[in-house]
C-alpha positions as CSV (number, residue, x, y, z in Angstrom):
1,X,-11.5,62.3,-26.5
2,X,-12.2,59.0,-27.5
3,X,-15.8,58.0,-27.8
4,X,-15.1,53.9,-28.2
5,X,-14.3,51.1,-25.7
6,X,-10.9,49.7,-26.4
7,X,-12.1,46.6,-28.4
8,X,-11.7,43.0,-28.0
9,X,-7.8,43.8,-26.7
10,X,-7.1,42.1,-23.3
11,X,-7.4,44.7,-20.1
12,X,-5.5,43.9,-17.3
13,X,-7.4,45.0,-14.3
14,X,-7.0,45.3,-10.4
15,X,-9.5,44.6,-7.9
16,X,-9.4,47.2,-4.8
17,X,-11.4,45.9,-1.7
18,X,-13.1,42.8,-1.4
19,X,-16.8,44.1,0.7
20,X,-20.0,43.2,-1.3
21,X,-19.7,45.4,-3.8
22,X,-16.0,44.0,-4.8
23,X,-16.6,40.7,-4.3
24,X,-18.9,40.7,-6.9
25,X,-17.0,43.3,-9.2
26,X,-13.9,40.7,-8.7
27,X,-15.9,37.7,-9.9
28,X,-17.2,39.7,-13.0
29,X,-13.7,40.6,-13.6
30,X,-12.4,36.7,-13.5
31,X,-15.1,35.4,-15.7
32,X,-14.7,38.4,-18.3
33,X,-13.4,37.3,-21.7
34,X,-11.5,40.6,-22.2
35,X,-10.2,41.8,-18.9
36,X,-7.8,39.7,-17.2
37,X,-7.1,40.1,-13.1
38,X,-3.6,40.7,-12.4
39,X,-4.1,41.8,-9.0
40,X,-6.3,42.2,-5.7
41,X,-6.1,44.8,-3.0
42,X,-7.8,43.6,0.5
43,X,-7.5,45.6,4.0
44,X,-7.9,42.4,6.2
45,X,-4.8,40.9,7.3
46,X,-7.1,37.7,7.1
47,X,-7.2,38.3,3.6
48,X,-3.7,39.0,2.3
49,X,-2.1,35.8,0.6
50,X,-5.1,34.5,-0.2
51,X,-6.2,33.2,-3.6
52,X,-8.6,35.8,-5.3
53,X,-10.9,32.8,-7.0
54,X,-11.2,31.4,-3.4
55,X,-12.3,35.1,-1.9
56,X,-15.7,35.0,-4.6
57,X,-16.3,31.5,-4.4
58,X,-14.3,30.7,-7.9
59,X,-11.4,28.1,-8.2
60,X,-8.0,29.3,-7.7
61,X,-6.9,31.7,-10.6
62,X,-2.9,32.5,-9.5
63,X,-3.7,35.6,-8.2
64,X,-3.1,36.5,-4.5
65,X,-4.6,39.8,-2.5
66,X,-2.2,41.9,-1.5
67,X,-2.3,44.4,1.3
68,X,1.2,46.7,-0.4
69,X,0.1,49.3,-2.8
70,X,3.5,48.7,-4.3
71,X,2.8,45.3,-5.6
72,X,-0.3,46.7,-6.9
73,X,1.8,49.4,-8.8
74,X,4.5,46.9,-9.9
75,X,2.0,45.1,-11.9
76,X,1.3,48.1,-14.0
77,X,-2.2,47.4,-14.6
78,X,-4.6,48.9,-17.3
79,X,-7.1,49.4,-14.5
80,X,-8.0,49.7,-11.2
81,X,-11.6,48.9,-9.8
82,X,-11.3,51.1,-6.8
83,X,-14.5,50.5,-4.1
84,X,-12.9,50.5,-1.0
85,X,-15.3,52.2,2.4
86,X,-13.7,55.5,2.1
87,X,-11.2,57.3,-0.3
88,X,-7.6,57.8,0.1
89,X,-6.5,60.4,-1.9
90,X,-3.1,59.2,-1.4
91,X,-3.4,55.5,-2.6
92,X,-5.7,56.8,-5.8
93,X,-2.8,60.0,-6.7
94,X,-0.1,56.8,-6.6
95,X,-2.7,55.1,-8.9
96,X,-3.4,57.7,-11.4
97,X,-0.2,58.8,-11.2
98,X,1.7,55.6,-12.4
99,X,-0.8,55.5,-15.6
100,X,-3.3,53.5,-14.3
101,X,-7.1,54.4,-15.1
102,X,-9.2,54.0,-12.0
103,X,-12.8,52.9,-12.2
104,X,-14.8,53.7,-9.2
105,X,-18.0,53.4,-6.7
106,X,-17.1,56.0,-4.4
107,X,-19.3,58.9,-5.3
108,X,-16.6,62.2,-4.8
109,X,-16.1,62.2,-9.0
110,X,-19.5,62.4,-10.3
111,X,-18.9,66.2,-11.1
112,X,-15.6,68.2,-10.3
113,X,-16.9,71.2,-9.7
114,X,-18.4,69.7,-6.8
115,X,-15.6,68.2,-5.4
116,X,-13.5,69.3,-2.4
117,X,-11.3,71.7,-4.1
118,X,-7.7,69.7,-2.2
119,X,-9.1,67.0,-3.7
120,X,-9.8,67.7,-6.9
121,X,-6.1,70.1,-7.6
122,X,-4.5,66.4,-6.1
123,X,-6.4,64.2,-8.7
124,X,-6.6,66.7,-11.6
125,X,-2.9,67.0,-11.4
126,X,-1.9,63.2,-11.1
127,X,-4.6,62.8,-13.9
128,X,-2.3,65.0,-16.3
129,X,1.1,63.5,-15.1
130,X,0.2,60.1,-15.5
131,X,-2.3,60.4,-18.2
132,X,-4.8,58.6,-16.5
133,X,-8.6,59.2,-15.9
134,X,-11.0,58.3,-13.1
135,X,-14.9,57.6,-13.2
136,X,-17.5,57.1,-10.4
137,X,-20.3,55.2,-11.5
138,X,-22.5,52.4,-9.7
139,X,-26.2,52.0,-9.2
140,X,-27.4,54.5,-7.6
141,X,-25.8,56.9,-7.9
142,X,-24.4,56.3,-11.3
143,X,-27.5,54.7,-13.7
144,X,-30.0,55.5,-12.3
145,X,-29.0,58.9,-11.7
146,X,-27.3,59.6,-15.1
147,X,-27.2,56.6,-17.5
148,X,-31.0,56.5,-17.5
149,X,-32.2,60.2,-17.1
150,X,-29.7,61.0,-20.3
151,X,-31.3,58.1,-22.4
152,X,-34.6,59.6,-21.4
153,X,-33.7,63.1,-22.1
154,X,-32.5,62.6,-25.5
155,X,-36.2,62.8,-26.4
156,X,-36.8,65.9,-24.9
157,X,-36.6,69.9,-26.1
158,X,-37.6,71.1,-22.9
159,X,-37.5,69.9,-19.1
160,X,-39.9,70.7,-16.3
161,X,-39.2,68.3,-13.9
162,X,-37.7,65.2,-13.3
163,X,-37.9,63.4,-10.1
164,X,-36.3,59.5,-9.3
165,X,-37.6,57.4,-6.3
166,X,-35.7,54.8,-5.2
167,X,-37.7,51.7,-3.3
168,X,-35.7,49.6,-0.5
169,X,-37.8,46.8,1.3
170,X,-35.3,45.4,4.4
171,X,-37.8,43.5,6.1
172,X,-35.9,40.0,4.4
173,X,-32.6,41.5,5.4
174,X,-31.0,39.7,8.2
175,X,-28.4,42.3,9.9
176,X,-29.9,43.8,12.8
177,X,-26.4,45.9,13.4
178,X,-27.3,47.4,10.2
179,X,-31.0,48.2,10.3
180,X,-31.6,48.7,14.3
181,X,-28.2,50.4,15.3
182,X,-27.4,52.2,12.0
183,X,-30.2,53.2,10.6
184,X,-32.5,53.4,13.1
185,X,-35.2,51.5,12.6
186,X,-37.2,49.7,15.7
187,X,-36.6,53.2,17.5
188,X,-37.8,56.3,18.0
189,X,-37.7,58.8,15.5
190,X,-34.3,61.3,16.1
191,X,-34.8,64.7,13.8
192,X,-31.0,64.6,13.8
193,X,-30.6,61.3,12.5
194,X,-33.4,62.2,9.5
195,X,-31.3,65.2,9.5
196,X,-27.8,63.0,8.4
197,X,-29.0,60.9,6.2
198,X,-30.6,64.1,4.3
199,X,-27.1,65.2,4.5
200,X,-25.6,62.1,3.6
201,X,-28.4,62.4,0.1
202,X,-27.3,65.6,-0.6
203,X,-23.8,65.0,-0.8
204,X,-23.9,61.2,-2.5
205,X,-26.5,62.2,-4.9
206,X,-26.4,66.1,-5.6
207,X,-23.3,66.3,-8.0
208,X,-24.7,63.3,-9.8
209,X,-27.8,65.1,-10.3
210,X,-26.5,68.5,-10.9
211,X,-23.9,66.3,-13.9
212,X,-27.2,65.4,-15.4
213,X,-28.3,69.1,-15.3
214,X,-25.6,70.6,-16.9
215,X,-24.9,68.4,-19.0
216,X,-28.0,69.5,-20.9
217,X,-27.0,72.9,-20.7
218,X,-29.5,74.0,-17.4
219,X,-28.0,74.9,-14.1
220,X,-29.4,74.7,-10.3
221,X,-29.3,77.8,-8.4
222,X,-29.0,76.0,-5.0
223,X,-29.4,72.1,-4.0
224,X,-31.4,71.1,-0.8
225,X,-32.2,67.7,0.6
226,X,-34.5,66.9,4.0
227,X,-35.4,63.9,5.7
228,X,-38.5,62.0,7.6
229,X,-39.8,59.0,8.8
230,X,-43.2,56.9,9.0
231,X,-43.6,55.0,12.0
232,X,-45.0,51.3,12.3
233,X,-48.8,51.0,12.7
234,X,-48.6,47.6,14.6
235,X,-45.5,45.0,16.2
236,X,-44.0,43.8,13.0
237,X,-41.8,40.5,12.7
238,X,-39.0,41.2,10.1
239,X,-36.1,38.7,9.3
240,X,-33.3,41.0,11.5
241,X,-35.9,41.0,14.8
242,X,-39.0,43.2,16.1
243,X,-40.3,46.8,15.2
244,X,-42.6,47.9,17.5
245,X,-45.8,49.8,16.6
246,X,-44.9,53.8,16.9
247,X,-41.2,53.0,16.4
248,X,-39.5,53.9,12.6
249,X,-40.8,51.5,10.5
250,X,-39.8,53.7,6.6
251,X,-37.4,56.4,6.3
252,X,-37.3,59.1,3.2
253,X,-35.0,61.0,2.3
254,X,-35.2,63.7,-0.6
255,X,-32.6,65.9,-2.6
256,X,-33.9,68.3,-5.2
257,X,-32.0,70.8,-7.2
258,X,-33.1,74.3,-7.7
259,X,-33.9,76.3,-10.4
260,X,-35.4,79.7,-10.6
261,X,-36.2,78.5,-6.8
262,X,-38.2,75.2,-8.0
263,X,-37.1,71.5,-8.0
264,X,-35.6,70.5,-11.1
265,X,-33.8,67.5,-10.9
266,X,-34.9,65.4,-7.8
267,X,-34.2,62.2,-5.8
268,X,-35.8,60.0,-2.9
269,X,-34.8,57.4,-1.2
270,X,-37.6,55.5,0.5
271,X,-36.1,52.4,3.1
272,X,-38.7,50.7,4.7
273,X,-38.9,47.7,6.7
274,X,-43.3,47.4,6.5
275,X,-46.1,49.2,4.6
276,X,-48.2,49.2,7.5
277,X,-47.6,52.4,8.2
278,X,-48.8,55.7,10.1
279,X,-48.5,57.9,6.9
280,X,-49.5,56.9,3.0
281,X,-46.0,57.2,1.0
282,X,-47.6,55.1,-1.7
283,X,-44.3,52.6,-1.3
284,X,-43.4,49.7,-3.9
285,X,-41.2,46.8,-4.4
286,X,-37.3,47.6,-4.6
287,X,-36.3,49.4,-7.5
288,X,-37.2,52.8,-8.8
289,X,-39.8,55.1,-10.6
290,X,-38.8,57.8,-13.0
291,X,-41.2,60.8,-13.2
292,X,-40.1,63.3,-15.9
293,X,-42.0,66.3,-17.0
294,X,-41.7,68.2,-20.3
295,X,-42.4,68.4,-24.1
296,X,-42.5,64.4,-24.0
297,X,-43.6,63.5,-20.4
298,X,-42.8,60.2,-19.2
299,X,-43.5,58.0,-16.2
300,X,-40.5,54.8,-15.7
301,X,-41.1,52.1,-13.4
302,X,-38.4,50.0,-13.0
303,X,-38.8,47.1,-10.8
304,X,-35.7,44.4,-9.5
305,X,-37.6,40.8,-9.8
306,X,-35.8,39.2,-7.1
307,X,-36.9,36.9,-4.6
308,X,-36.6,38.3,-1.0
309,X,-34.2,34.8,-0.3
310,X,-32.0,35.9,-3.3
311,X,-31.4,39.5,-2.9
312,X,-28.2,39.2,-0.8
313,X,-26.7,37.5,-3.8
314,X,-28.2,39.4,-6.6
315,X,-28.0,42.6,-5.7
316,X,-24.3,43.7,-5.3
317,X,-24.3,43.1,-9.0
318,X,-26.4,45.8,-10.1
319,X,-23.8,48.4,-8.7
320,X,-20.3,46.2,-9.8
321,X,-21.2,45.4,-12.5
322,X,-21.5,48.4,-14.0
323,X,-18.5,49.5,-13.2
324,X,-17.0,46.5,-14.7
325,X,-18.9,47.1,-18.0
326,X,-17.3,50.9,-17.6
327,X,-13.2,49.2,-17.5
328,X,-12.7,49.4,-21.6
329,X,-14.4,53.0,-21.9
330,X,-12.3,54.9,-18.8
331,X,-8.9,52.9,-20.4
332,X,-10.5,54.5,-24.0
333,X,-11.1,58.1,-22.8
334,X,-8.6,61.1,-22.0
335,X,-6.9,61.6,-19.0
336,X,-8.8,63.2,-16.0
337,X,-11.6,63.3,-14.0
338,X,-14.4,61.7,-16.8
339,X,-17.8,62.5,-16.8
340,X,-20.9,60.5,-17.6
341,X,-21.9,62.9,-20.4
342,X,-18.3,62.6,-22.1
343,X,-18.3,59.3,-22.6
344,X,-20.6,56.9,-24.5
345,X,-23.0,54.4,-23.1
346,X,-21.6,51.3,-22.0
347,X,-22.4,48.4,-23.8
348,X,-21.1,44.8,-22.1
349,X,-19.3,42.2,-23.5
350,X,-22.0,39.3,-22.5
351,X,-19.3,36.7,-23.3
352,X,-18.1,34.3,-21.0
353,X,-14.8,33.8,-20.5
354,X,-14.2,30.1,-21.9
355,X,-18.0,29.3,-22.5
């Protein structure tokens, strides 16, 4: 297997989905000076035809969406940067099986051996035919989950514990769909819905996780996740409406994995919308804190230093881009399903593209 990124050749690259995520991954693409966008996948009708410079606020660059996997295919790309809502296993076997490396923030590829078996036999096999590999990466999961626990663990002889918390404040978020009828908050607590999202942890997070685990030669016995929710102390004001006082105000969600029946390998998600709370969850400004116990114990804090008015427009990047960073090593590495482990940290080209 390769261990390098394919050098200052010219990667032609395809843009799959235009939500948040790939808006921003499709901007960081254009303005890269050594992958070059030959193509864009949208779902919206709306969006087909349309100039991919125009649909991430860029001047026009030549290049229109498409909504035909076979124009995608004709243009036998290098790459596809696949982040689409859900996975079809159909679209990414026509991918992988054509030759063409896929790059992903879905979160099914973090570890095979977690993957729905139908799944994995489909992309395993159009992995060897087309000689072709995939990788899930991101955020969260994805750095924070392996990137950063590897670097960390490098230091290390022997591992106790390590835990990651992840910090969300959404009281500047303005999408009260999102935070009152999807998630809950402004209500009253549901143990089925803490119940979900535990679920929801448990399968987003727990092969990432479990990579990191094995990758240092340990193994969990069992992985378990649970969910819970503080409730507002007062009538808050936050940008998306009102929470009312006894209504969910935070929600936490947890996913450990087990060994010799104790946590190992741990994450938490904390979402809150006010700190002013009925329960003490000791909660901090977005980002995450890294608790690792062993031979060379370590405490990381790791903070995002963005303004509450900027986030809508920062954030996305910390999930693309990384994933656009990751384009050169996934084209470099052998076909099939790659782990984070097999290949080498991703270092970006910081050049800009005719500047």
């Amino acid at each position: 297997m390769s261990s390098t990124r394919t050098g200052d050749r010219v990667l032609r690259v395809v843009q799959w989905a235009t939500g948040n995520i790939g808006t921003r991954s499709l901007r960081a693409v254009i303005e890269h000076p050594t992958l070059e966008l030959v193509g864009l996948y949208v779902y919206a009708d709306a969006k087909a035809g349309r100039d991919a410079g125009e649909l991430c606020g860029l001047p026009p660059v030549g290049v229109k969406a498409t909504r035909s996997i076979d124009d995608i295919l004709a243009l036998e790309p290098d790459c596809v940067l696949y982040m689409p809502q859900r996975t079809e296993a159909d679209d990414l076997c026509r991918l992988l099986d054509a030759g063409i490396n896929v790059v992903t923030t879905r979160t099914e590829f973090h570890l095979p051996a977690r993957m729905d078996p139908a799944l994995r036999e489909r992309i395993d096999a159009a992995c060897t035919r087309g000689g072709a590999s995939i990788h899930s990466t991101g955020s969260s999961p994805g750095f924070i989950t392996e990137a950063v626990p590897l670097a960390l663990l490098s230091i290390q002889r022997r591992l106790d514990r390590l835990h990651i918390h992840e910090f969300a404040d959404m009281r500047s978020r303005n999408s009260p769909e999102m935070l009152f009828d999807l998630m809950g908050f402004g209500r009253a607590p549901n143990p089925q819905a803490d119940a979900g999202r535990a679920l929801h942890l448990r399968h987003a997070f727990g092969p990432s996780l479990q990579a990191v685990a094995e990758a240092v030669g340990l193994a969990f016995d069992d992985i378990e996740a649970h969910g819970e929710v503080a409730l507002a102390r007062r009538d808050t004001r936050i940008a998306a409406g009102e929470v009312k006082a006894g209504t969910v105000a935070a929600q936490r969600a947890t996913v450990n994995g087990l060994r010799n029946g104790k946590p190992l390998i741990g994450f938490t998600a904390n979402w809150f919308v006010t700190t002013e709370l009925d329960r003490d969850w000791d909660l901090r400004g977005d980002g995450w804190r890294l608790q690792l116990d062993g031979d060379a114990p370590l405490e990381l804090d790791l903070r995002f230093t963005v303004a509450p008015e900027h986030k809508a427009a920062t954030t996305p990047g910390y999930t693309a881009h990384r994933a656009v960073n990751a384009v050169a090593y996934v084209c470099a590495a052998a076909p099939g399903i790659r782990l984070s482990s097999e290949l080498p940290a991703f270092i970006p080209d910081l050049r800009r593209s005719g500047g």
